[in-house]
N, C-alpha and C positions, 0 to 999 in steps of 0.2 A: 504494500500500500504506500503513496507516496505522500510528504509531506503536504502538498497540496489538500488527498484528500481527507486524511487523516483532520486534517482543519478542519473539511467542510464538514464532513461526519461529525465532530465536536463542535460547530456552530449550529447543524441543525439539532443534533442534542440541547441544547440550549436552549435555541427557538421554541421546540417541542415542549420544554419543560416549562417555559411560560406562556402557553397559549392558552386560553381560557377550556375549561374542561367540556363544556359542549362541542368545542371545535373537533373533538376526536370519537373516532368511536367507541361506543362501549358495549363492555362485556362481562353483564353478571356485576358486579359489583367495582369490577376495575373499568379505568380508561384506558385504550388504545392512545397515545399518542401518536400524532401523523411526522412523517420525517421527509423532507426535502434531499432528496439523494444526490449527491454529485452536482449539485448545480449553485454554487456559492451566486450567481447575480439574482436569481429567483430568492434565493434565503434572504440576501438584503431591504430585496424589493419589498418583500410580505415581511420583513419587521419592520422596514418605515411604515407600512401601510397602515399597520396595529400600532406603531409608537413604541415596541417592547426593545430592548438591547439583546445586543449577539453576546456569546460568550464562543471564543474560538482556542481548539485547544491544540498545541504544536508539541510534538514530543522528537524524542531521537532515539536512534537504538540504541546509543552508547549508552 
């Protein structure tokens, strides 16, 4: 996986984790959070839209 997407994966973890809970689907007593896959300009777009912050996560194999 590369640095790039590794980011985007931990930006839409983020996004996901504060989107309002009807936004996702649910199941039984949990929510499905929805996730924005590989597309960091789509991720940015829909949390300006909402107003919420990214949270982007960079890591390294060392």
């Amino acid at each position: 996986m590369s640095a790039r997407s590794a980011s985007a994966i931990g930006l839409l973890c983020a996004l996901a984790a504060v989107l309002p809970a009807s936004g996702g689907a649910t199941t039984g007593t949990r929510t499905v959070l929805p996730f924005i896959a590989d597309d960091y300009t789509k991720a940015v777009a829909e949390a300006r839209a909402r107003k919420v912050p990214l949270f982007i996560e960079s890591w390294a194999p060392w």
